[in-house]
N, C-alpha and C positions, 0 to 999 in steps of 0.2 A: 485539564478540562476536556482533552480527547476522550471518545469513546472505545472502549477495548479493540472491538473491530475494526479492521482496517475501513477505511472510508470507501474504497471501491466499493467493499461487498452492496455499500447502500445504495449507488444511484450508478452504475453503470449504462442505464439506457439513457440515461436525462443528454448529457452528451453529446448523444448523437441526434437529438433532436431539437437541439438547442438551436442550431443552423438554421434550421427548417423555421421553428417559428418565430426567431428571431434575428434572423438573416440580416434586416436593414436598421436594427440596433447602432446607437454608438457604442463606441467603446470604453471602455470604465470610465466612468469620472467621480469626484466629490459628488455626494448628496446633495440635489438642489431640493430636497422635500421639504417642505415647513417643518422644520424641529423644533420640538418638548425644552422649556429652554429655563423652566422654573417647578420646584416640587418637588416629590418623590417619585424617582421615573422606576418602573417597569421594564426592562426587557426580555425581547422572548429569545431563546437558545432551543435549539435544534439539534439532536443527535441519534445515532442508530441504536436500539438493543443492544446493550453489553453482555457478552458472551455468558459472565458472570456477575450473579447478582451482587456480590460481592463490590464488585468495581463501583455499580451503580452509587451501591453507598458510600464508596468514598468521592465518588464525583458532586454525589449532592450537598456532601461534609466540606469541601472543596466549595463550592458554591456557598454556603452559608458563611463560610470564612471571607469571604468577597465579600458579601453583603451588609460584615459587620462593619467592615472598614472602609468603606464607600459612601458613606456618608448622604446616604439616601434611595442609594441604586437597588432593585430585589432584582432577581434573574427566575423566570416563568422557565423551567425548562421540560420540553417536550420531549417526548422516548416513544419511537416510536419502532414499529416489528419490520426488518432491514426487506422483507418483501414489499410491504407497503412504503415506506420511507420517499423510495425515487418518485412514486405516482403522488405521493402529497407534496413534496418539496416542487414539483415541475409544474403541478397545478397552481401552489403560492405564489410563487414566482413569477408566474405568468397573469396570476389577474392582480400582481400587485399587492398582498397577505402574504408577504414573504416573511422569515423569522427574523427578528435583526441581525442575529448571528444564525453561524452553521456550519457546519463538517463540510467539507469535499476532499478529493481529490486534486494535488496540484498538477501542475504541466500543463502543457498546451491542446491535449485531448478533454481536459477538465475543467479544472480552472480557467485555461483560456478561452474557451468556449463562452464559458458564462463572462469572465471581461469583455469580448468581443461582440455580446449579443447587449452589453450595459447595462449588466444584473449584479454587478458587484461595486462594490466601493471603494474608491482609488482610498490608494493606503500609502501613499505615497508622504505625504504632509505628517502624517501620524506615526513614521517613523523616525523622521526629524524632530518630530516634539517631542517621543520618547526615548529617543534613541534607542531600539530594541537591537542588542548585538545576533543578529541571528549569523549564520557563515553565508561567505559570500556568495557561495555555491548552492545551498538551500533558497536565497532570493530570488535567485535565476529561476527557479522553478516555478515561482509567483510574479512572476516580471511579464509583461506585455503592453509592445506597444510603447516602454518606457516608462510604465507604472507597474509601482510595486499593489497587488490587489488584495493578499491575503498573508498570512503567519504561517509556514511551516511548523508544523505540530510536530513530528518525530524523523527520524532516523531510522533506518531497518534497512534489513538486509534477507535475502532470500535464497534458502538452501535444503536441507534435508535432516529434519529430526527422527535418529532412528532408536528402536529399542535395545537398548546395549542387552540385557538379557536374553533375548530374543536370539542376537546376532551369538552370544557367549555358547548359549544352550543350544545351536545349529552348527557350532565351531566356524563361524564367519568372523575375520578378525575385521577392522574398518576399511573399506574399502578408499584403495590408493591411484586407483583408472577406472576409470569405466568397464575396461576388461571385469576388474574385480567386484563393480557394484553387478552385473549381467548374472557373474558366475554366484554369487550369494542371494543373487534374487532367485537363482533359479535352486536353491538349495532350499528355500525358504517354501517356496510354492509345493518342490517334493514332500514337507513336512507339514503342510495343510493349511500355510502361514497367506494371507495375502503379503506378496512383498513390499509394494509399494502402494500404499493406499492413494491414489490420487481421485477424487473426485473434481465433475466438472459440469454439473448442471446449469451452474449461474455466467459460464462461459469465461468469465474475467480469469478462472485459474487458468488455464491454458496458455495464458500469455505470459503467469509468472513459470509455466514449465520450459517455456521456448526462452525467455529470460535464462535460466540456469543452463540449460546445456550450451545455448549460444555463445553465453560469457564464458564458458569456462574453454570454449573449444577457440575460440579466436583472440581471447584475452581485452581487456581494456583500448587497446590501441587498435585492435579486430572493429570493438561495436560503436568507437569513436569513428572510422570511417567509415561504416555502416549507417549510423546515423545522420553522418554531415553528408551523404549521396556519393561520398568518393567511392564505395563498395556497392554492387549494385543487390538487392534484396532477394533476388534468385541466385546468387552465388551457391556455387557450390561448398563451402562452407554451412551458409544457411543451409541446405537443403540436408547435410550431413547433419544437423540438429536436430531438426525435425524429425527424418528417420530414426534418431533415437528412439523416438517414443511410438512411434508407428510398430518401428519394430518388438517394442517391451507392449505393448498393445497385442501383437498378433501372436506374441509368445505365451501371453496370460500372464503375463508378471505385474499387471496392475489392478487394481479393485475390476471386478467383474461391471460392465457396464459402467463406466465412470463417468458417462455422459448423465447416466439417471443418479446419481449421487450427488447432493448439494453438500454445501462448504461444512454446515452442523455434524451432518451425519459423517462425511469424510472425517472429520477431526473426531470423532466419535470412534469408527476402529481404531483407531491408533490409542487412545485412551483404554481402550478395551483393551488391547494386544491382540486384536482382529488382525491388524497390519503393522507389518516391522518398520514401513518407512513411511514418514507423513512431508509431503515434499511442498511446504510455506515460508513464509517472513517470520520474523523473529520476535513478532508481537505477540504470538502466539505464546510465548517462553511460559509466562506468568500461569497462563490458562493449563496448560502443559504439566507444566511441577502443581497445580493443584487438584489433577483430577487424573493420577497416573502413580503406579505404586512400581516401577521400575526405572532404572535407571536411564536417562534417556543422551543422547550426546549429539551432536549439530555440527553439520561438515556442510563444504561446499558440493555439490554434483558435480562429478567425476568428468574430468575429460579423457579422450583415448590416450592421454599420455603423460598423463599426472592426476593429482590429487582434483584441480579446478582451482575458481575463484568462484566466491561469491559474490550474488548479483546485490548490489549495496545501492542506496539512496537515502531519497525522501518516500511517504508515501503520505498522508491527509495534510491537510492545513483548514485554519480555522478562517471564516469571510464572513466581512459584513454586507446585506443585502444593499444596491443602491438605493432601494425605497424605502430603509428605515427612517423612521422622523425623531428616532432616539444613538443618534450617530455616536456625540461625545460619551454618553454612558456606554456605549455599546465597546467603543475606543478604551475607556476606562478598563471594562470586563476582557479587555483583551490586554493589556498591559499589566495586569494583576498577575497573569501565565507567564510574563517572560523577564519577571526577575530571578535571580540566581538561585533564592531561597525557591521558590515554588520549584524551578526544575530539577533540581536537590529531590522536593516531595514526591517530583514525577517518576525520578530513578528508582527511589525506596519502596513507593506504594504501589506502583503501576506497572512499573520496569517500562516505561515510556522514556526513550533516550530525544533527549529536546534538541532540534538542530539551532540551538547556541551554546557557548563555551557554563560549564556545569564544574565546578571540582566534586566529585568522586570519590574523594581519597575516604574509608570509615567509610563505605558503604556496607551496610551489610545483606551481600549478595550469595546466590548458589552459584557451584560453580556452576552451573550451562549459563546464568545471566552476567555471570563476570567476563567470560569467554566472550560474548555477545556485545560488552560494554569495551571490553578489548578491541574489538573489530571494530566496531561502528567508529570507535574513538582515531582510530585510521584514517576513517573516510571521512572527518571535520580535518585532520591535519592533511590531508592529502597524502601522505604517503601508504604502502600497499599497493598489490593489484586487486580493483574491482572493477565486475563486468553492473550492468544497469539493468535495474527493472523497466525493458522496454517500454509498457505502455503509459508510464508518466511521461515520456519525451517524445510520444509520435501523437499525431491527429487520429479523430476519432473514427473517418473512415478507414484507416492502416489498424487502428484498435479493432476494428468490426469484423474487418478482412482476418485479421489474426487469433481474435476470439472464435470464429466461423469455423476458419480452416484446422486448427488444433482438435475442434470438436470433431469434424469429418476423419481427420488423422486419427484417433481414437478410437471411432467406431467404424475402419476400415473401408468409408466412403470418396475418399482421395487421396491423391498421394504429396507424397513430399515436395516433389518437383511444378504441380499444381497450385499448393497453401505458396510457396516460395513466389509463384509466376505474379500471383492475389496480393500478396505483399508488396514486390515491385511495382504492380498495376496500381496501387494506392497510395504508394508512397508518397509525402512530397518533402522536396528539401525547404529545410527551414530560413527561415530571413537570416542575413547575414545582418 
């Protein structure tokens, strides 16, 4: 019932302003609204433009199948264009014409935000009555406070989809360091290729860039003391991430002005074979094999001394607003997602990998989604190295500061040692 695009791309500013005008908010609780409690109820669902119209139609085929078996419930759902999305969703919310349901982003920059301002609905109780097996580690993403407030909707991981044709017909075999991704990028550019397409108008990509170099240069145990404060954020490590890209920046090896390039168009050369490298999450996969007539293949970015890891998690989760007056159906439309059969439909139709336990086995997948179902399937059993998509696990001011300073690192306005210093200055360690 997710929407194709990742759920950042739609509300990234809501956020950070969620503080502001909701500062003296409680924090989650149960719906105390009068609720709809006899009849045929109505609810309204909320999600961004699907990248592909495609999807749309099987979300709303998806929807209709709920509706038959519901026993009274329709589901109103709203689609709306991911520019407009955050200014309608932060206006609802705020005068209370919120949607019952809705996309976001989990973590404590996100979702916590909106628990802590008392715009969501403890989900607490509604896991006990369902039992929904989601991993234990995906909860924690939706946890504040001691309440569980939202569903993790998928799994991903975040790395670099490159044009295998591309790299074959330049004699670039896949790169195994970073040494090696520099030296093919720069092979690429002499043959009139953009190497790496990165675009970053919407500012949120910047932080899955600093995500990939970071994890793969320090490892899992690198961003686990990075994040708990025992590493401090101007490390020199960090600041050796950053100039990664400062420097494929000032070499020309990335999309020309990538600061004026939004997430469409960026994933748009690469479709083309404008650009050999498209540097995303792995949601993209589907969209990918459907509008691309070369072969494509999905690696981790390259550390100075191996292959990397990729940056793996959670990334959207599905929430109910605290001011719906249609709670139980709303609860209903959300427990219909997380049994075994629907996340089965999720894998097949959507390549949406659900963070609960799914068998797989007869999937009939490509290989780049199998590869993809391989990984992620690591990171519910724990084992593998994966480094984190930074900005689900940090506050919204350290999101802002590192959205900011990626942009200025790109278009040769600060340096590495500066975004690093903005990092530190915002950080905060998290509640023990």
């Amino acid at each position: 019932m997710a929407a194709r695009r990742p759920l950042l791309l739609l509300v990234p500013a809501l956020a950070l302003t969620l503080t502001a005008c909701f500062g003296g908010s409680p924090a989650a609780e149960e719906s105390t609204a009068p609720q709809v409690s006899s009849g045929p109820v109505e609810i309204r669902y909320l999600i961004g433009q699907p990248e592909d119209a495609a999807d749309l139609k099987l979300i709303k085929e998806d929807i209709a199948a709920f509706e038959a078996q519901s026993g009274g419930i329709t589901v109103k759902l709203d689609v709306l264009p991911s520019e407009s999305i955050r200014t309608v969703l932060q206006t609802q919310l705020r005068s209370g014409n919120a949607p019952d349901v809705f996309g976001y982003d989990t973590g404590p920059g996100f979702a916590g935000a909106l628990a802590k301002a008392g715009l969501v609905h403890d989900l607490t109780g509604a896991y006990a009555k369902y039992q929904w097996p989601v991993y234990d580690f995906a909860k924690q993403r939706v946890t504040f406070d001691g309440k569980l407030v939202g569903i993790p909707s998928q799994m991903e991981e975040v790395g670099l989809f490159y044009n295998k044709d591309l790299f074959e017909e330049n004699g670039i075999a896949e790169p195994q360091n970073l040494g090696d991704l520099m030296a093919g990028a720069a092979k690429l550019k002499e043959a009139g290729v953009i190497p790496i397409g990165v675009n970053d108008k919407d500012g949120w990509q910047g932080g899955h860039l600093l995500s990939m170099s970071l994890s793969s240069e320090v490892g899992s145990e690198g961003m686990d003391k990075l994040l708990s404060g025992e590493t401090p954020w101007d490390d020199p490590s960090v600041v050796n991430a950053l100039k990664v890209w400062s420097d494929m920046a000032q070499q020309g090896l990335l999309t020309p002005s990538p600061t004026a390039v939004n997430y469409d168009n960026g994933n748009a050369l690469f479709y083309s074979g404008k650009a050999a490298i498209n540097p995303t999450g792995s949601w993209l996969a589907l969209d990918i094999e459907r509008n691309v007539k070369f072969d494509v293949g999905f690696i981790p970015f390259p550390s100075s001394s191996g292959p990397g890891i990729f940056s793996g998690g959670l990334g959207s989760g599905t929430f109910i607003a605290a001011s719906s007056k249609k709670i139980d159906a709303a609860e209903k439309f959300l427990d219909y997602g997380m049994t075994a059969e629907h996340g089965r439909w999720a894998v097949e139709n959507l390549q949406d990998i659900p963070a609960f336990p799914v068998d797989t086995a007869g999937v009939k997948a490509s290989p780049l989604f199998t590869q993809i179902l391989a990984d992620t399937a690591k990171i519910a059993e724990g084992t593998g190295d994966f480094g984190y998509n930074i900005d689900v696990l940090t506050n919204d001011t350290f999101n802002n500061a590192m959205w900011k300073g990626m942009q200025g690192l790109l278009t040769d306005q600060t340096t590495p040692e500066k975004v690093a210093a903005q990092l530190q200055k915002n950080y905060k360690k998290p509640a023990s």
